[in-house]
C-alpha positions in Angstrom: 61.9 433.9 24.6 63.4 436.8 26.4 61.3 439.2 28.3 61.4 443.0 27.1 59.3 445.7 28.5 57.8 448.3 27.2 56.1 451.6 28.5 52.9 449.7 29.5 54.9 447.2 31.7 57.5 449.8 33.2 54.1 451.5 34.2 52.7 448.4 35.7 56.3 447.7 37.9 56.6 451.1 38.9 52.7 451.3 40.0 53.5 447.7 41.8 57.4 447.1 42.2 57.0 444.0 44.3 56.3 442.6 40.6 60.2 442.9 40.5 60.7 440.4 43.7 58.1 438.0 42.5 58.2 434.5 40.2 54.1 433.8 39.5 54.0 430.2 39.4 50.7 428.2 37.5 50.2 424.9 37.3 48.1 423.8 34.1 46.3 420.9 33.0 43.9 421.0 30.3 43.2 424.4 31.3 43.2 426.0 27.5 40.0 427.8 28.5 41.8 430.1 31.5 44.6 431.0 29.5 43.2 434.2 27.6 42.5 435.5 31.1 45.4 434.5 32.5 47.4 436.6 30.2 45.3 440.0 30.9 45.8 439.1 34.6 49.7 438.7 34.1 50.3 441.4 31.3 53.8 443.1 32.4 54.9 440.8 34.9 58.3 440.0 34.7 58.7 436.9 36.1 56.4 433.9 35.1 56.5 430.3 35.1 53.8 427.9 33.9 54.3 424.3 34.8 52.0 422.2 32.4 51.0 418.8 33.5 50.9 416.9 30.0 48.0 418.2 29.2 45.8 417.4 26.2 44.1 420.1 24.8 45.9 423.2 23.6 46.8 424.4 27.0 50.8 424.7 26.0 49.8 426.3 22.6 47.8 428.8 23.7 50.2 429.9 26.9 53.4 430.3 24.3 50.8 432.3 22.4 49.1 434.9 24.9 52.1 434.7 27.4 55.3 435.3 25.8 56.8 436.4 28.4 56.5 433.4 30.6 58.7 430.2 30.6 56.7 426.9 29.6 57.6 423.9 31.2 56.2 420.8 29.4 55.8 417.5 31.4 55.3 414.9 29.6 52.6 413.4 31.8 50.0 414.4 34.7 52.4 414.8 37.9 50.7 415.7 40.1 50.1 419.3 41.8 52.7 420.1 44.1 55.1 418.1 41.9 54.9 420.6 39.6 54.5 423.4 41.5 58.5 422.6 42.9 59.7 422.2 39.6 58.4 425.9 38.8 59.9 426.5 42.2 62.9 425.0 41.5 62.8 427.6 38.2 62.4 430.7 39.9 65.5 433.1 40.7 63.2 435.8 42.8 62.9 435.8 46.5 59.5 435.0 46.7 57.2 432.8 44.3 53.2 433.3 44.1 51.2 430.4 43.2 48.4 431.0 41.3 45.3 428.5 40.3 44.2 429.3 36.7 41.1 429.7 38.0 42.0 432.6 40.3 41.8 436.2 39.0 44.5 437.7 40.5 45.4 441.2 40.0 48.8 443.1 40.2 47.6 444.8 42.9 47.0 441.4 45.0 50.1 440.3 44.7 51.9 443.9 45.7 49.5 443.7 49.1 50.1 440.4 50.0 54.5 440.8 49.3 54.0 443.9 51.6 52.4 441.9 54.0 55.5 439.5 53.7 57.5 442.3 54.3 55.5 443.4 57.6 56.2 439.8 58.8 59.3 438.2 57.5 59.0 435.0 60.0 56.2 433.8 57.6 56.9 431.8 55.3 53.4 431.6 53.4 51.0 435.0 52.7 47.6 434.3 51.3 44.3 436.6 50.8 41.1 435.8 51.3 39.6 433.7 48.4 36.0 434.7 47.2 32.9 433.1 44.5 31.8 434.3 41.8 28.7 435.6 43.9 31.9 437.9 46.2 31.1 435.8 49.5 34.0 434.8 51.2 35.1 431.0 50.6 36.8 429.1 53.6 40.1 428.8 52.3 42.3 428.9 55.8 41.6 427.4 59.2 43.0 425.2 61.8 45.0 422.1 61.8 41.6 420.0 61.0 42.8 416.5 63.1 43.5 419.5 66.2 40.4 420.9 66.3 37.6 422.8 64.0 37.9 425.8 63.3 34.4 428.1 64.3 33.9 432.0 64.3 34.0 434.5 61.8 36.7 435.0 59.4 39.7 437.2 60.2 39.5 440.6 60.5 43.4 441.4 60.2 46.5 439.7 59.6 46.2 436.3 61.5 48.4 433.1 61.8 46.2 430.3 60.5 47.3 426.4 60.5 46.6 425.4 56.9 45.6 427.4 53.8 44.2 426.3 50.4 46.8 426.1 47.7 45.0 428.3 45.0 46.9 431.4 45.9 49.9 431.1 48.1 53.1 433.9 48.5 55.9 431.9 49.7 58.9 433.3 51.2 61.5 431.0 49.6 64.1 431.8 52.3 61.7 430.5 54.2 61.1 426.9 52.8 60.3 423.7 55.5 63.4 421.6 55.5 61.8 418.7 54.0 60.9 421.1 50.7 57.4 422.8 49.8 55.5 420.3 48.5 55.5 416.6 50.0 55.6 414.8 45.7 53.8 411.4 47.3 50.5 413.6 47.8 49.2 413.7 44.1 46.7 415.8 44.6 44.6 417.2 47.8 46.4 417.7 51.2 50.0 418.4 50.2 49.0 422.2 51.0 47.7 421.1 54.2 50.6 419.1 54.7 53.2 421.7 53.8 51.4 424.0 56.5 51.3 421.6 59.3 55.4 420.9 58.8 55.6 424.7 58.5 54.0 425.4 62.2 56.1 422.4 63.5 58.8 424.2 62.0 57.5 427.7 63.7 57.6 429.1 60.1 53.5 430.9 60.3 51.1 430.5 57.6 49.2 433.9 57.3 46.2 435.2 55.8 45.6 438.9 54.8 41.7 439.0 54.4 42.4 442.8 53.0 43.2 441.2 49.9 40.0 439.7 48.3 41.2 437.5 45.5 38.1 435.9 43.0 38.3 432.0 42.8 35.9 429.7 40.4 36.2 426.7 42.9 37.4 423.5 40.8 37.1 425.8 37.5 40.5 425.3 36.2 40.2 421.9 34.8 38.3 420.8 31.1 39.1 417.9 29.2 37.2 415.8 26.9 36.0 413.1 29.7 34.6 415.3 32.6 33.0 412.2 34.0 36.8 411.1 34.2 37.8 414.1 35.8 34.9 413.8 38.4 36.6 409.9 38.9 39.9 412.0 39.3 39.0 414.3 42.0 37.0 411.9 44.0 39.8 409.0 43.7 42.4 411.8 44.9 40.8 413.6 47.4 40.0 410.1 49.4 43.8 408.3 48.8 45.4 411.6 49.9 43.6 412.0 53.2 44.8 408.1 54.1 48.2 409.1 53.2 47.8 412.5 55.2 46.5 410.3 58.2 49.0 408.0 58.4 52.1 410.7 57.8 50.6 412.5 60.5 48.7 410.8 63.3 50.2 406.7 62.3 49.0 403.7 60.1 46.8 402.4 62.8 44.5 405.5 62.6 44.8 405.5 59.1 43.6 402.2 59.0 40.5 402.7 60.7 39.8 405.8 58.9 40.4 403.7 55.9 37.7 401.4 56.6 35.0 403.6 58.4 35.4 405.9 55.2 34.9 402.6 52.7 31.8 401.4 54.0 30.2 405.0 54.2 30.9 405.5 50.6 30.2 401.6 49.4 27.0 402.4 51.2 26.3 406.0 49.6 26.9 404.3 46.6 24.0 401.9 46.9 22.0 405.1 47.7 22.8 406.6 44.4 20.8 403.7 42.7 17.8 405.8 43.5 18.7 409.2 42.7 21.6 408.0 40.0 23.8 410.9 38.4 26.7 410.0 36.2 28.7 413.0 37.7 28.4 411.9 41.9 28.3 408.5 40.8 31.5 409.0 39.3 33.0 410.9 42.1 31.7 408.2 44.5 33.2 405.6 42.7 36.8 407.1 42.1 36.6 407.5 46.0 36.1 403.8 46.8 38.9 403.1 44.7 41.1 405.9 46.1 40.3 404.5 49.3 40.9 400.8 48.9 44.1 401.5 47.0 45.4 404.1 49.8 48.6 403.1 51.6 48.1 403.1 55.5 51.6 403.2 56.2 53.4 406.3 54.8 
């Protein structure tokens, strides 16, 4: 469906014009339950793309619904994140795209303040603000290059070049892309943002955060479905295969073998634990992990 403005939205671009230069970009999946919000949040914006990873609740019906404005791309099955997060990419005709969790409230006015920012420092290829709770304390969602060294200190107090950032709300100059692409497709889910960063700084394209911008995020809040213990299996199996694969892309298969194993027995061995404080929701997790770990690939 076309987009048309009207007086509200003409309003809205010329209180934040960067609007006009930006393609929001949300991945979906099973996320019905964000889109009513979502649409308040992007009311007016001209450019938006939702990428929906074969969801099965009403996720696509309720985004043609509240978001008319937006173009729906149905996958037939789950993806993976950044997978669909290039195809939406791949969609976009504006200079810069904004990822966007579902579970991020994002206003108009974030995404002007970060686009300036962009425009303050056009070497970077990635702008991101500083994620909060729902209780408004900041959440650590940039740092270091973790295999480097750990990040320690207080946040940032002004614009600073960070090695990684999380994925939940990203500005990416797309003149700027790594040469290899944005998202690395063989990381399902976990780690491909870290990965993307850590090319980007080998490519001496910076990562930057603008802390000005406080941006709510309900942490792991954008996914429902009718299995939750299967979801907790999901993130747990994920999570651990994706930081083998990020090992052995990024420091060899022999230390991703040993990582591998040392990780195995502390979880086989947590597991045990659990038999005396059991709860189907960490069991789950645990036990998705053991499997993400013993079917991870040490060699990339």
């Amino acid at each position: 469906m076309p987009y048309t403005t009207d007086i509200q939205d003409s309003a809205l671009l010329e209180r934040c014009p960067a609007l006009a230069q930006i393609t929001a970009v949300i991945v979906t999946f099973n996320s019905a339950h964000c889109v009513a919000d979502l649409a308040q949040q992007l009311r007016g914006w001209p450019h938006v793309v939702i990428v929906d990873n074969g969801s099965a609740d009403d996720t696509l019906t309720q985004a043609r619904q509240h978001l008319p404005q937006a173009q729906v791309i149905a996958l037939s099955e789950n993806m993976g994140f950044g997978t669909a997060n290039n195809r939406g990419f791949q969609t976009a005709q504006t200079p810069y795209c904004l990822m966007i969790n579902p579970d991020c409230a994002l206003q108009p006015e974030h995404a002007q303040a970060l686009w300036e920012t962009a425009q303050q420092w056009p070497e970077a290829a990635i702008v991101v603000p500083q994620l909060t709770g729902s209780d408004g304390k900041a959440q650590i969602n940039y740092g270091w290059i973790r295999t480097w060294w750990a990040a320690k200190g207080p946040g940032a107090q002004a614009v600073t070049c960070v090695g990684n950032a999380c994925g939940a709300a990203m500005l990416l100059n797309m003149s700027n892309a790594p040469h290899h692409g944005w998202f690395d497709e063989r990381f399902f889910l976990y780690y491909e943002d870290e990965d993307m960063c850590l090319r980007l700084l080998q490519e001496r394209k910076p990562v930057v955060v603008q802390p000005a911008v406080l941006v709510p995020h309900s942490n792991r809040g954008s996914v429902r479905g009718p299995r939750p213990i299967k979801v907790e299996y999901g993130r747990g199996y994920h999570h651990a295969r994706s930081k083998v694969l990020f090992t052995a892309k990024h420091a060899g298969a022999a230390t991703a073998a040993k990582h591998r194993r040392t990780a195995l027995a502390g979880a086989i061995a947590l597991l045990a634990l659990r038999v005396f404080a059991p709860s189907p929701k960490h069991v789950s997790r645990l036990w998705g992990r053991i499997c993400g770990l013993w079917d991870a690939p040490t060699q990339y």
